[in-house]
C-alpha positions in Angstrom: -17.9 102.2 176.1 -15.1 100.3 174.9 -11.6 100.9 176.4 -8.6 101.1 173.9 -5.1 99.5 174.9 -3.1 101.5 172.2 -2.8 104.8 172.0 0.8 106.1 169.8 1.7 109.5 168.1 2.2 109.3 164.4 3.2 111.4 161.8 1.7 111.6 158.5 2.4 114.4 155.8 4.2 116.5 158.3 1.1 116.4 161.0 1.1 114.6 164.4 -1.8 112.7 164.8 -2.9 110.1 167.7 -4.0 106.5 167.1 -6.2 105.1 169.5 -6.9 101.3 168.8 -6.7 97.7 170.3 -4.2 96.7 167.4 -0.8 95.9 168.2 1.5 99.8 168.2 3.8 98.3 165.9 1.0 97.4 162.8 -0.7 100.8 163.8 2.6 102.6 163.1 3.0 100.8 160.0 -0.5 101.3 158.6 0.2 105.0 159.3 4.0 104.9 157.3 1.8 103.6 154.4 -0.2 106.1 154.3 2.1 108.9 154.7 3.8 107.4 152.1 0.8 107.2 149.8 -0.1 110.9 150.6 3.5 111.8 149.9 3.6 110.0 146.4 0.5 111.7 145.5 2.3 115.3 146.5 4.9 114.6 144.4 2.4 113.9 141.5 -0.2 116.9 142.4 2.0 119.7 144.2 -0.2 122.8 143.8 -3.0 120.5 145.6 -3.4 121.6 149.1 -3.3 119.3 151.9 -6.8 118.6 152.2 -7.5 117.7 148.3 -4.2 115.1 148.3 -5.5 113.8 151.3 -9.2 113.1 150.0 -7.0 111.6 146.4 -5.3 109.5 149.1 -8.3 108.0 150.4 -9.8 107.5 147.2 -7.0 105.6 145.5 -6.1 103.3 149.3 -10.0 102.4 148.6 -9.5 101.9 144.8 -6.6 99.4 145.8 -9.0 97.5 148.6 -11.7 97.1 146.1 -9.6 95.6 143.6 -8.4 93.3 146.2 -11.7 92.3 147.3 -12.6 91.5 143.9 -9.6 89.2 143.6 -10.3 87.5 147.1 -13.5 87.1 146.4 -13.3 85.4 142.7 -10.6 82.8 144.8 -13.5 82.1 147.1 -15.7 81.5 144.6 -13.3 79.5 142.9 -12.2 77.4 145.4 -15.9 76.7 146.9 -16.5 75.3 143.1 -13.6 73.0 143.1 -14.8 71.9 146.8 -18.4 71.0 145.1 
């Protein structure tokens, strides 16, 4: 079984959860501020949600945003492979 390095308390939307990873603590606190953030913005925007339904919009938009981005990185691969040919 693998053996993590990392392991660091965060908080997001009020809970304490632990990260266990072989990142470095520092990006692993940041990736959690960004999503505490992102789960915060959608409270704001959808208050009578509970926890668990702003949570799930969370995900869903964080993997609308990393699809869209994929799509851009990959149409500048493509692009650049066809100016390299």
């Amino acid at each position: 079984m693998a053996e993590y390095k990392n392991r660091i308390a965060v908080d997001i939307y009020n809970q304490q959860y632990t990260l266990v990873g072989e990142d470095d603590p520092e990006h692993m606190r940041y990736v959690a501020g960004l999503v505490d953030a992102k789960i915060r913005e959608i409270g704001v925007r959808s208050s009578g949600l509970d926890t668990t339904r702003k949570a799930v919009l969370t995900a869903v938009n964080v993997m609308d945003d990393y699809v869209k981005l994929k799509e851009k990185h990959d149409a500048l691969v493509k692009e650049m492979e066809q100016r390299d040919n």
